[in-house]
MIVEXMI-746957 format. One record per residue (C-alpha): residue number from 1; residue in one letter; x, y, z. Coordinates in Angstrom, 1 decimal, padded with zeros to 4 digits. Example, Ala and Ser with C-alpha at 12.3 -4.5 7.8 and 13.67 -1.06 7.14 Angstrom:
! MIVEXMI-746957
   resi   resn        u        v        w
      1      A    012.3   -004.5    007.8
      2      S    013.7   -001.1    007.1
! end
This chain:
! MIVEXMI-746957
   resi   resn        u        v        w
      1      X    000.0    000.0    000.0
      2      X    002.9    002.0    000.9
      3      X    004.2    001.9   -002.7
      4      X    001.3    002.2   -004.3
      5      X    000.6    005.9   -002.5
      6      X    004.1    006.7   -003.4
      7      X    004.0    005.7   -006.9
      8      X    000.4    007.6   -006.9
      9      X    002.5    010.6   -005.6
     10      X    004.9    010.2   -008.7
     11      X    002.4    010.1   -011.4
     12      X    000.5    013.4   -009.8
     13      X    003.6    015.0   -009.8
     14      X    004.6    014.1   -013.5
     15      X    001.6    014.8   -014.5
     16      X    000.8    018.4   -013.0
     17      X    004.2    020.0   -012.8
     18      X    005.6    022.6   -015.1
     19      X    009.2    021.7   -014.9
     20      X    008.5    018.4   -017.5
     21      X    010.8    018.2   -020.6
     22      X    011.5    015.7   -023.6
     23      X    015.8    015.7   -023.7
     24      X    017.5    013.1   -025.2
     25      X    019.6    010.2   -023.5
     26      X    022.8    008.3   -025.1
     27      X    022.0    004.9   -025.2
     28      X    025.4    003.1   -024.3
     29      X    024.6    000.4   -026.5
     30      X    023.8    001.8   -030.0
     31      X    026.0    005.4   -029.5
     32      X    022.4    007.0   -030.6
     33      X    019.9    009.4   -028.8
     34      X    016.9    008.5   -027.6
     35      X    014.2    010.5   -026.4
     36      X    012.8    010.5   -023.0
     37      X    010.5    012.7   -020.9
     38      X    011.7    013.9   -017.2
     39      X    011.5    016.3   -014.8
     40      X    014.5    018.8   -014.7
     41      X    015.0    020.2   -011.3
     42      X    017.9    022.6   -009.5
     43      X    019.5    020.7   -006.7
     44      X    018.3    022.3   -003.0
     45      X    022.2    023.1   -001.9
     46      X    023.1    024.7   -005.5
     47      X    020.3    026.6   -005.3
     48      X    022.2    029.3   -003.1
     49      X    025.1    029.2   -005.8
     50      X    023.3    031.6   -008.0
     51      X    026.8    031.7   -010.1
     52      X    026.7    027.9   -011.3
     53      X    022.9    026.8   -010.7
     54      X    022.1    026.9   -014.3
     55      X    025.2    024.8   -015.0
     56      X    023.7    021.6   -012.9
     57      X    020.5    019.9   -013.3
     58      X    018.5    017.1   -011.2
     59      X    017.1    014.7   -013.8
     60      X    013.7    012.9   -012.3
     61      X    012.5    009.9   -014.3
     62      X    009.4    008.9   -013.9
     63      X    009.9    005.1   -014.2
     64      X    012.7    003.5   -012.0
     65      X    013.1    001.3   -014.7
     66      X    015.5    003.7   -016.3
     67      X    019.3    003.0   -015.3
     68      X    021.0    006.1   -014.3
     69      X    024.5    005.9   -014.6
     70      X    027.4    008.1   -013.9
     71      X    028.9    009.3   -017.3
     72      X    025.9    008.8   -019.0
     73      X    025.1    011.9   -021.6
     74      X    021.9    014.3   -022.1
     75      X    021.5    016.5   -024.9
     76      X    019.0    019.2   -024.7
     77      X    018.7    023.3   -024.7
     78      X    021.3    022.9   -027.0
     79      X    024.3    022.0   -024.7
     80      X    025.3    018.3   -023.5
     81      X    025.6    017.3   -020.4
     82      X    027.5    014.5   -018.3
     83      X    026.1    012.6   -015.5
     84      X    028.0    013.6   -012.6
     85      X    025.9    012.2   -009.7
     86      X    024.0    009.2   -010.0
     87      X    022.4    008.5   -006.4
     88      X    019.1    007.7   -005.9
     89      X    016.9    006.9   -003.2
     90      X    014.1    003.9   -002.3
     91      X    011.5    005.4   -004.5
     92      X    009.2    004.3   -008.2
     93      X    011.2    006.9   -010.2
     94      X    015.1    007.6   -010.2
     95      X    017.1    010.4   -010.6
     96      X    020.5    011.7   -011.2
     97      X    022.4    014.8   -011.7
     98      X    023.7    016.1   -014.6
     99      X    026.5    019.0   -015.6
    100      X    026.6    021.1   -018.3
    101      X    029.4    020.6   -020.4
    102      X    031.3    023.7   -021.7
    103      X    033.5    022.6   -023.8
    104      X    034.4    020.1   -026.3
    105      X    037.0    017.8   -027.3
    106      X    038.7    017.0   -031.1
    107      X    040.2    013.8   -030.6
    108      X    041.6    011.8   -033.9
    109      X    042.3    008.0   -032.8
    110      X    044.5    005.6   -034.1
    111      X    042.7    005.7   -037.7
    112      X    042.4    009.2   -037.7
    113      X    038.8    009.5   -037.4
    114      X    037.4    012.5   -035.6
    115      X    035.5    012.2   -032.2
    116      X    034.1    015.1   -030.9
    117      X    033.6    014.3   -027.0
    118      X    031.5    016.6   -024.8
    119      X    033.4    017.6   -021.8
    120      X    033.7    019.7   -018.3
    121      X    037.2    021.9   -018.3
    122      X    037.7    024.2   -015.0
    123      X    041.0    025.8   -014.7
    124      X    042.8    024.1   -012.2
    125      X    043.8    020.6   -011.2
    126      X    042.1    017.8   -010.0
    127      X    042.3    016.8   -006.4
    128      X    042.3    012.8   -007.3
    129      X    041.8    012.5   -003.8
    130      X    039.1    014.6   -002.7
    131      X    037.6    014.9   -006.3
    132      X    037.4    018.6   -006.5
    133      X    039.1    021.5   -008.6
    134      X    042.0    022.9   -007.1
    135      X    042.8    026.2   -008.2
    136      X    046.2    027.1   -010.2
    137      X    047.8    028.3   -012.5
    138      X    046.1    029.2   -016.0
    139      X    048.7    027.0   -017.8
    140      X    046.9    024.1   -015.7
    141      X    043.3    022.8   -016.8
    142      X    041.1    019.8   -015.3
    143      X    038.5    017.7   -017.3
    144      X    036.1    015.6   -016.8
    145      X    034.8    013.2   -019.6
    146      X    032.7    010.4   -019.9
    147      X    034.5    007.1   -019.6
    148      X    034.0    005.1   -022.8
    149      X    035.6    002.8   -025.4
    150      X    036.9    005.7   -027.4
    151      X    037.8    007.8   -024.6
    152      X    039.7    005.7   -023.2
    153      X    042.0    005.5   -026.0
    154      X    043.5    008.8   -024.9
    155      X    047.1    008.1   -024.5
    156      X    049.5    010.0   -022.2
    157      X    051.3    013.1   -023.5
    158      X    048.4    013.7   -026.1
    159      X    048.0    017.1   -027.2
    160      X    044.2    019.2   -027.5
    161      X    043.7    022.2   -028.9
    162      X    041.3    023.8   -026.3
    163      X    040.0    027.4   -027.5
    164      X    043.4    029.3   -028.9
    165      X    045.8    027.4   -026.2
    166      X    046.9    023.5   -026.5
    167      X    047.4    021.5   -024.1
    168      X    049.1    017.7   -023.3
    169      X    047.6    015.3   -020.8
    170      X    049.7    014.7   -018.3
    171      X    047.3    012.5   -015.7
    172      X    044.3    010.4   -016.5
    173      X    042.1    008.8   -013.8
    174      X    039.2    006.3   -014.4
    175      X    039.3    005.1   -010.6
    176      X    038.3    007.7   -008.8
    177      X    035.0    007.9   -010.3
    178      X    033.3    005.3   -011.5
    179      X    032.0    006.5   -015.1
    180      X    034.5    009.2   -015.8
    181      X    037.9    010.2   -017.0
    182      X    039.3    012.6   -014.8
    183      X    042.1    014.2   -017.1
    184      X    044.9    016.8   -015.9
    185      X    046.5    018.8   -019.1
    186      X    049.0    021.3   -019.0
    187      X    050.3    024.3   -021.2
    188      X    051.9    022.9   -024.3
    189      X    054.0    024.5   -027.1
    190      X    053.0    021.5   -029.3
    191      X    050.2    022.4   -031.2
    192      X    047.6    019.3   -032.0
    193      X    048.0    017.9   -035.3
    194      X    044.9    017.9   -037.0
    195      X    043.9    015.4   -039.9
    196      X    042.5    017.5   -043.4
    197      X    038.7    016.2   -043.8
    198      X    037.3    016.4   -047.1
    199      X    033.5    015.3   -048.2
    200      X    032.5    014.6   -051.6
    201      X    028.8    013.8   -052.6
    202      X    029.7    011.3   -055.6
    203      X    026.2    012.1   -057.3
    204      X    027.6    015.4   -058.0
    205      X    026.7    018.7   -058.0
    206      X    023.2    019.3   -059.6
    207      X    021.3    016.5   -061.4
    208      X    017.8    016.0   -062.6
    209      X    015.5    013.1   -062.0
    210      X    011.8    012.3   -062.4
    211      X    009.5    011.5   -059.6
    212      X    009.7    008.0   -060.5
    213      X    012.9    007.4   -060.0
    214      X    014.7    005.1   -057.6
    215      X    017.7    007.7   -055.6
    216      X    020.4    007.3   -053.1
    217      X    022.9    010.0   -051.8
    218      X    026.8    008.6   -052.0
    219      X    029.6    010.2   -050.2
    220      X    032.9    009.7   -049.3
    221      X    035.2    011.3   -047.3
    222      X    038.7    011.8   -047.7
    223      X    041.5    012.4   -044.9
    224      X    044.5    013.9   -046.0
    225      X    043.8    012.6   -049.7
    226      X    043.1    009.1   -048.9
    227      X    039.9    007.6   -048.8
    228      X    038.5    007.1   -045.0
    229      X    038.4    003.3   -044.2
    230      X    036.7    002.6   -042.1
    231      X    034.3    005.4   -043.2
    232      X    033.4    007.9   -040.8
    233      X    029.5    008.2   -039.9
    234      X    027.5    010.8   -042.1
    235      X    024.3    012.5   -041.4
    236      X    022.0    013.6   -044.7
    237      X    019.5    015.9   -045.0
    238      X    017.0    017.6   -047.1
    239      X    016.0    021.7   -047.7
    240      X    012.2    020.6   -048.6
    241      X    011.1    017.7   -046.6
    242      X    007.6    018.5   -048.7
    243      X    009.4    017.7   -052.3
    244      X    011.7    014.6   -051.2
    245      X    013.0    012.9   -047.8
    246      X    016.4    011.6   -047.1
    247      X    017.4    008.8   -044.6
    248      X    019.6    010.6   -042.6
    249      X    021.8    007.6   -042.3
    250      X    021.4    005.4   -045.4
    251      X    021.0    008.4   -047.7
    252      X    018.0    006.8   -049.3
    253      X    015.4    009.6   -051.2
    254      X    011.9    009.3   -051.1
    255      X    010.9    011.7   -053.9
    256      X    007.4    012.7   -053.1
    257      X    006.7    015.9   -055.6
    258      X    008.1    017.5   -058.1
    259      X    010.4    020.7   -057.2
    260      X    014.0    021.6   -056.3
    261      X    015.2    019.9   -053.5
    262      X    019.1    020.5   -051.7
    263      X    020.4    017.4   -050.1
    264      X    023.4    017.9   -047.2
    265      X    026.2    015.7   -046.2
    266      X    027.8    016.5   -043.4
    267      X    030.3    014.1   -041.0
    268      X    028.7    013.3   -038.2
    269      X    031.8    013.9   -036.1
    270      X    032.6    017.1   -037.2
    271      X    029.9    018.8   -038.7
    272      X    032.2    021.2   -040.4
    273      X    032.5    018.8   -043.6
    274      X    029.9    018.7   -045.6
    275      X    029.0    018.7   -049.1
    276      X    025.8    019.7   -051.0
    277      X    023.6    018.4   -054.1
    278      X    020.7    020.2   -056.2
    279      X    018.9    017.6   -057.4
    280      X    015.9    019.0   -059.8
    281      X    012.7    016.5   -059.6
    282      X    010.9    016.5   -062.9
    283      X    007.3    014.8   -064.0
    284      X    007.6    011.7   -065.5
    285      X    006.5    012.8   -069.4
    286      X    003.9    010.1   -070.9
    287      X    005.2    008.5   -074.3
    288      X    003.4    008.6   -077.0
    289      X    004.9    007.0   -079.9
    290      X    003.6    007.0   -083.8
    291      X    004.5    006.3   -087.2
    292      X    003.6    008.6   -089.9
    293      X    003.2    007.3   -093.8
    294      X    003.9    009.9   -096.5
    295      X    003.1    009.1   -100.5
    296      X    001.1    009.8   -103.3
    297      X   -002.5    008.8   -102.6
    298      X   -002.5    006.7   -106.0
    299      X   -000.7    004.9   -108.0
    300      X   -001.1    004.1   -111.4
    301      X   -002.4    000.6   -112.2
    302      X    001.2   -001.7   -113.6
    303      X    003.4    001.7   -112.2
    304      X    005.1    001.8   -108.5
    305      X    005.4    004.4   -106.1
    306      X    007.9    004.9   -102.7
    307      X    006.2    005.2   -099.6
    308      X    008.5    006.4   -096.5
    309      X    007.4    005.8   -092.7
    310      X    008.7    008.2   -090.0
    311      X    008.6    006.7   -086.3
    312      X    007.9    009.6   -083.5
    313      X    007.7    010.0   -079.7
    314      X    005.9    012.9   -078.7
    315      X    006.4    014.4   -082.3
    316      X    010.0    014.0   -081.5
    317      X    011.8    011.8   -084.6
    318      X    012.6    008.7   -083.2
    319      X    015.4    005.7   -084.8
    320      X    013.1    002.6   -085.7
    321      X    013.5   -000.4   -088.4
    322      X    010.1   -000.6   -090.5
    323      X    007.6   -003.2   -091.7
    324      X    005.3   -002.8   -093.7
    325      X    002.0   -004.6   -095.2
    326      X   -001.2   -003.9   -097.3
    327      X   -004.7   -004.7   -096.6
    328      X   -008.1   -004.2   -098.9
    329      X   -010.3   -001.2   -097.6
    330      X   -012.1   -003.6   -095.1
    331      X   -008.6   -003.7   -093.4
    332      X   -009.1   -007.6   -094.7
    333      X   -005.7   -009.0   -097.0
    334      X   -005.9   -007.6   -101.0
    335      X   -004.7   -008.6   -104.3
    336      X   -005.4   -005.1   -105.8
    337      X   -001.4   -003.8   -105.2
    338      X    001.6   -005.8   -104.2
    339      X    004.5   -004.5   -101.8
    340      X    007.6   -004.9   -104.3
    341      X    010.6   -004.5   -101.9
    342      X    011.2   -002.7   -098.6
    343      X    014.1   -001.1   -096.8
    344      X    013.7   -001.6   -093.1
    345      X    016.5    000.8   -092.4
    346      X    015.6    003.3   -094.4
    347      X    011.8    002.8   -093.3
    348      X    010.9    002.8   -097.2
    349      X    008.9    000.5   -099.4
    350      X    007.3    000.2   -103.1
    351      X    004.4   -000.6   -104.1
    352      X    002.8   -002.0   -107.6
    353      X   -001.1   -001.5   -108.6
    354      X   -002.4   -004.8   -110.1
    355      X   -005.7   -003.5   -110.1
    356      X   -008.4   -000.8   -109.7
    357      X   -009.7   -000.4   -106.4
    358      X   -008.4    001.3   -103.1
    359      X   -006.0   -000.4   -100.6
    360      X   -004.6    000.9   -097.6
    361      X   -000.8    000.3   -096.2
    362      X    000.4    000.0   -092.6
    363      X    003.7    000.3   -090.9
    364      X    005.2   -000.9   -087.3
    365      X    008.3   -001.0   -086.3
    366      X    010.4   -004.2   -085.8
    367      X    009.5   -004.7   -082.5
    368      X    006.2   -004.0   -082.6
    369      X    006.2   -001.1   -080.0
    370      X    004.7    000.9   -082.5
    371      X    002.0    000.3   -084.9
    372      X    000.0    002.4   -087.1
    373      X   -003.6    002.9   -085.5
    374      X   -004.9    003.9   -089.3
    375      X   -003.9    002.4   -092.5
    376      X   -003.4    005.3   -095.4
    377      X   -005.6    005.4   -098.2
    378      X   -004.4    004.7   -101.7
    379      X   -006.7    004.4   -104.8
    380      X   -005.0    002.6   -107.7
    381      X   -006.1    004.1   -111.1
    382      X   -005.9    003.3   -114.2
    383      X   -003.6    005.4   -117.2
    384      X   -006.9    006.8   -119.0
! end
């Protein structure tokens, strides 16, 4: 019963307090975002230290299901923020405290890809011992990171370039606090060497393409002039989400109208390198395909005459081979005129009059995608 009034209390308070937000959580697992709705709350004791208050958070979840771990990382109000404190107490919901990180860090690993990793610098040292910022010198700065298969591939003696100073690590913890990297640098003449990016839609710059069409957004990226292997992540997106969409990892289109539509590439690590493509979406034009006979429109019984078909699409002159046959007036076959010979390249033929009457002639192409739909007329006369 005791639960059930408390988990009662939890809901009410979800439910009718102000202070309720959607951020977004790192899943450990995957490396991507997920949404989830909280309550964001100051602390009581940093609520008297006016300077930093906004810098903290107390994150409230309203199902205790949801594992709260120190270094985990929160992205919302456009800042990310580290997990600094994850106690709880006997209760339905959990809760943590996060930090707002002010800073980040450009680290290249041992492929030179890029990792941007959200972090907390204070000038100072760390006091490994009593976990707090000891004040020093300005040549002396103290981080805290989140602890994590690529951040803990920071070696010794590396150098970051943090604002217009670099710095080389000198002292990394992961002991202290279970979830982070507490990280000492100092002052360094050494300036971090930084890989040269490069992104490249392979598409191209500006194609067209009809709303039918079947379209996927390559890229590749480039690092120092050679090909990235493995390839860094890449995010894609669209300009007019009402002419086409773009799978922002895939790079998949759906074309949904026709329009001009700008599609982005940009690496996810370091948004900086990007590349663009204006891709024009046309309507699909309808065929329509026809063969035309010219002639005379008699012939002179025991004379010939040349007949010459001309294959179109949409009035356009199109390259077809030819066939062509006669019929009687009642489209039925006729012995009143005779085909003599016929060029199929050419689309040309002759015909002979045998005797008085009317016949019509017909054309189709080779392949039989286009036929005549009306036979012409042609009366064969006699001399006198």
């Amino acid at each position: 019963m005791y639960w059930d009034d408390l988990q009662a209390m939890v809901d009410d308070q979800f439910e009718n307090a102000s202070n309720i937000y959607t951020i977004q959580k790192m899943n450990n697992t995957t490396g991507l975002y997920e949404e989830i709705i909280v309550r964001l709350d100051t602390p009581y004791e940093l609520k008297l230290k006016t300077s930093v208050s906004n810098d903290f958070r107390k994150v409230i979840f309203k199902d205790s299901s949801v594992s709260t771990l120190i270094g985990d990382i929160y992205k919302f109000n456009d800042s990310y923020w580290i997990c600094t404190d994850g106690g709880t107490i006997e209760s339905p919901t959990s809760s943590c405290i996060i930090e707002r990180c002010n800073n980040t860090l450009q680290f290249y690993d041992s492929t030179s890809t890029l990792h941007s990793i959200p972090c907390i610098i204070s000038k100072g040292s760390i006091s490994l011992d009593e976990q707090k910022i000891i004040s020093t010198l300005d040549s002396e700065v103290a981080i805290q990171i989140s602890n994590t298969s690529i951040t803990r591939q920071i070696p010794m003696n590396y150098v970051f370039k943090i604002g217009l100073r670099n710095y080389t690590v000198t002292d990394i913890n992961d002991i202290t606090v279970n979830g982070l990297l507490l990280i000492k640098m100092v002052y360094s003449e050494v300036e971090q060497i930084i890989p040269s990016y490069s992104l490249t839609i392979l598409n191209g710059d500006l194609i067209q393409v009809n709303e039918n069409d079947q379209l996927t957004i390559n890229a590749q990226v480039k690092i120092d002039g050679i090909i990235a292997s493995p390839m860094p992540n890449l995010l894609f997106s669209s300009s007019n989400i009402a002419k086409a969409t773009i799978n922002s990892i895939t790079g998949v289109v759906t074309i949904l109208d026709v329009g001009n539509v700008v599609f982005s590439c940009k690496m996810e690590n370091d948004l900086s390198v990007m590349d663009e493509i204006n891709v024009e979406i046309v309507e699909v034009s309808i065929e329509n395909k026809t063969v035309e006979i010219s002639g005379s429109t008699s012939i002179i019984k025991t004379y010939t005459k040349e007949y010459l078909a001309v294959f179109k699409n949409n009035g356009l002159s199109i390259v077809k081979e030819s066939s062509f046959w006669l019929t009687g007036i009642d489209n039925l076959p006729t012995s009143l005129a005779v085909i003599t010979s016929q060029n199929a390249v050419n689309n040309t033929c002759e015909i002979k009059g045998n005797n008085l009457g009317s016949i019509k002639i017909w054309c189709k192409s080779l392949d039989e995608e286009i036929v005549s739909q009306d036979g012409m007329i042609i009366q064969v006369k006699s001399l006198f």
